[in-house]
LUMMIPA-674624 format. One record per residue: residue in one letter; x, y, z of N, C-alpha, C in turn. Coordinates in steps of 0.1 Angstrom, whole numbers, padded with zeros to 4 digits, always signed. Atoms other than C-alpha are relative to their C-alpha. Last residue first. Example, Ala and Ser with C-alpha at 12.3 -4.5 7.8 and 13.67 -1.06 7.14 Angstrom:
BEGIN
S-0009-0011+0000+0137-0011+0071-0008+0011+0008
A+0009-0012+0000+0123-0045+0078+0009+0012+0000
//
This chain:
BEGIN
X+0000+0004+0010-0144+0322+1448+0021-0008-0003
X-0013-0007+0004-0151+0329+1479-0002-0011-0012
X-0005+0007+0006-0188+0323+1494+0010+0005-0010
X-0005-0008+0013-0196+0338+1524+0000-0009-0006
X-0002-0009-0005-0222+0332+1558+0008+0009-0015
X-0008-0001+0012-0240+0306+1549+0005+0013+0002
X+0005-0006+0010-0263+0295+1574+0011+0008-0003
X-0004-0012+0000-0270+0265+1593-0001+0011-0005
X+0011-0012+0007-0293+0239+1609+0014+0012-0002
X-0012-0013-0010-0272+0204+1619-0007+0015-0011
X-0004-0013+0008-0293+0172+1616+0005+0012+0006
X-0009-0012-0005-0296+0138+1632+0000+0010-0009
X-0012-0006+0009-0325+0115+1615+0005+0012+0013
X+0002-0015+0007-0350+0099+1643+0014+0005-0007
X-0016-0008+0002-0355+0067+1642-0006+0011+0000
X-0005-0013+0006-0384+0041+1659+0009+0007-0006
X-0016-0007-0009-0388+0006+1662-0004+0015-0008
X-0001-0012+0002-0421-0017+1654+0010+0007+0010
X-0015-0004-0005-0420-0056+1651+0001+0017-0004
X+0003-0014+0000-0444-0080+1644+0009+0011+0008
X-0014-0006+0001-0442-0118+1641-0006+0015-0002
X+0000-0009-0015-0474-0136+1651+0014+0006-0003
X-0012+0005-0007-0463-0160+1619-0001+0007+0014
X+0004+0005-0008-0500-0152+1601+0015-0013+0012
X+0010+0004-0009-0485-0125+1584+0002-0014+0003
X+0000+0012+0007-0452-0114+1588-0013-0007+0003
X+0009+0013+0000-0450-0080+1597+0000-0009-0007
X-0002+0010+0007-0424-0048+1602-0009-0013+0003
X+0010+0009-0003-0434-0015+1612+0005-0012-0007
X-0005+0011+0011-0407+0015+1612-0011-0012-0001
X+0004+0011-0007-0418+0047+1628+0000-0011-0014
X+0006+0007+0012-0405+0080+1618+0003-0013+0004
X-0004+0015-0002-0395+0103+1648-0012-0008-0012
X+0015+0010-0009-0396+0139+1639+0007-0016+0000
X+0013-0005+0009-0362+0154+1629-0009-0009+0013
X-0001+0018+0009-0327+0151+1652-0015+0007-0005
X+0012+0005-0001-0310+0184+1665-0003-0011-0008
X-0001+0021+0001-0279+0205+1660-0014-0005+0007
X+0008+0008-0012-0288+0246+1660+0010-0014-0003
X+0012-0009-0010-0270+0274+1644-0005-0010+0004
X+0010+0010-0006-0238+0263+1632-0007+0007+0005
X-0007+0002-0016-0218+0290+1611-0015-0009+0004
X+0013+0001-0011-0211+0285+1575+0000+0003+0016
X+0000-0004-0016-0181+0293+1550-0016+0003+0004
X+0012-0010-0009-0182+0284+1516-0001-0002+0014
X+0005-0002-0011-0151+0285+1497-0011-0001+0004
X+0015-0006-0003-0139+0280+1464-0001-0004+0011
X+0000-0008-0004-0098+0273+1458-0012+0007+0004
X-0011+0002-0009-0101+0249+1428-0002+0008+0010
X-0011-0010-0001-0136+0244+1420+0009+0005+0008
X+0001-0015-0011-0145+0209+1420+0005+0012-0005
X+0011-0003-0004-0149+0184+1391-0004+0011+0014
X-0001+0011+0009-0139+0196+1371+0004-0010+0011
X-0017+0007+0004-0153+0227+1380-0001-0015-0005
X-0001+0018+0000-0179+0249+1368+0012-0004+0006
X-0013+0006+0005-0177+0287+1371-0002-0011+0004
X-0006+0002+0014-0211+0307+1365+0013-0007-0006
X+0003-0014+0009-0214+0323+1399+0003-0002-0011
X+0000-0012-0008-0196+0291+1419-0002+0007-0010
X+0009-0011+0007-0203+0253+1411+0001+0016+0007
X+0000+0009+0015-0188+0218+1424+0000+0015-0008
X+0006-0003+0009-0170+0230+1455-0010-0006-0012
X+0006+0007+0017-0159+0205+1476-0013+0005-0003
X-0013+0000+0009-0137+0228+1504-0007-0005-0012
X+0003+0007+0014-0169+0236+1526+0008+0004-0011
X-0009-0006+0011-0157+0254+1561-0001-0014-0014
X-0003+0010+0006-0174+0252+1590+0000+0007-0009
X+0001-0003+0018-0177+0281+1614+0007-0016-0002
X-0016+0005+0001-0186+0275+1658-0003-0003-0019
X-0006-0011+0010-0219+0293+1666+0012-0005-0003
X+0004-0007+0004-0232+0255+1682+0005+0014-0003
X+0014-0005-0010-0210+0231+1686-0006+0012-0007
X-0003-0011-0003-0191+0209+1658-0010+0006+0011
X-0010-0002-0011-0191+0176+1638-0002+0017+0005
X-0019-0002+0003-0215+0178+1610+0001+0001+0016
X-0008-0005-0015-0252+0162+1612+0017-0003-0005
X-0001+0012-0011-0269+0161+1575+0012+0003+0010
X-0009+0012+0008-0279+0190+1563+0000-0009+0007
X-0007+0009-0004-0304+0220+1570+0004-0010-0008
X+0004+0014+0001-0307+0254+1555+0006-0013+0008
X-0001+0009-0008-0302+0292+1559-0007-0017-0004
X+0012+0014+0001-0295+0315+1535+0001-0012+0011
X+0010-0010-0006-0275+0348+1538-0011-0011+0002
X+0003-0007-0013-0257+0341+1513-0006-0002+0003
X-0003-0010-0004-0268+0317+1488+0008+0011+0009
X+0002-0012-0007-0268+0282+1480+0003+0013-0003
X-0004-0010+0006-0275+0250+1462+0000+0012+0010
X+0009-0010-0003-0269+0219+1481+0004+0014-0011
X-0006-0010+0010-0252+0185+1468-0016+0013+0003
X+0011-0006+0006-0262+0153+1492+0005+0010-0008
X+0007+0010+0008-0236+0127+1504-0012+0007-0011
X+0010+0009+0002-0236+0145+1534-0005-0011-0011
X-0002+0009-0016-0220+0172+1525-0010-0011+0004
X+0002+0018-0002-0213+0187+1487+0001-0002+0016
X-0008+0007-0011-0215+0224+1476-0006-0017+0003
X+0003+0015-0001-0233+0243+1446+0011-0006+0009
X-0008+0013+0001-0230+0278+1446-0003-0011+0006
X+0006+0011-0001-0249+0315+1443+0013-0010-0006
X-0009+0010+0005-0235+0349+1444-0006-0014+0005
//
């Protein structure tokens, strides 16, 4: 059974049984989250959600990515200016999806 869900701003397709990361949810590690805004489940569209669709996850890790380095210059002003980030993220995996 495959479905389309919303977090972060982003829209994931999933499976069972599948593991992927998102952007950082609230919660500790094995503790279930629970995705209410459906868009898509096994052939049923909604309008835009499907009413009463489920997909239930459990947290497997939390963690931040590599560190991606920012650089800013202005030439010949001696201005220069490098900061790092690292994106937060939360590793799950899909445990059902109800219809």
């Amino acid at each position: 059974m495959k479905a389309i869900f919303v977090t972060g701003g982003k829209q994931y397709m999933v499976e069972e049984g599948q593991e992927l990361y998102v952007e950082k949810l609230n919660g500790d590690v094995d503790a279930e989250v629970v995705f209410d805004e459906v868009l898509y489940v096994d052939g049923k569209v909604g309008t835009p959600t499907v009413k009463g669709a489920k997909v239930v996850a459990k947290i497997l890790k939390q963690g931040k990515q590599k560190k991606v380095l920012v650089f800013k210059y202005k030439p010949k002003k001696k201005y220069r200016k490098t900061q790092g980030h690292r994106q937060p993220y939360t590793k799950i995996l899909i445990k059902s999806i109800t219809k």
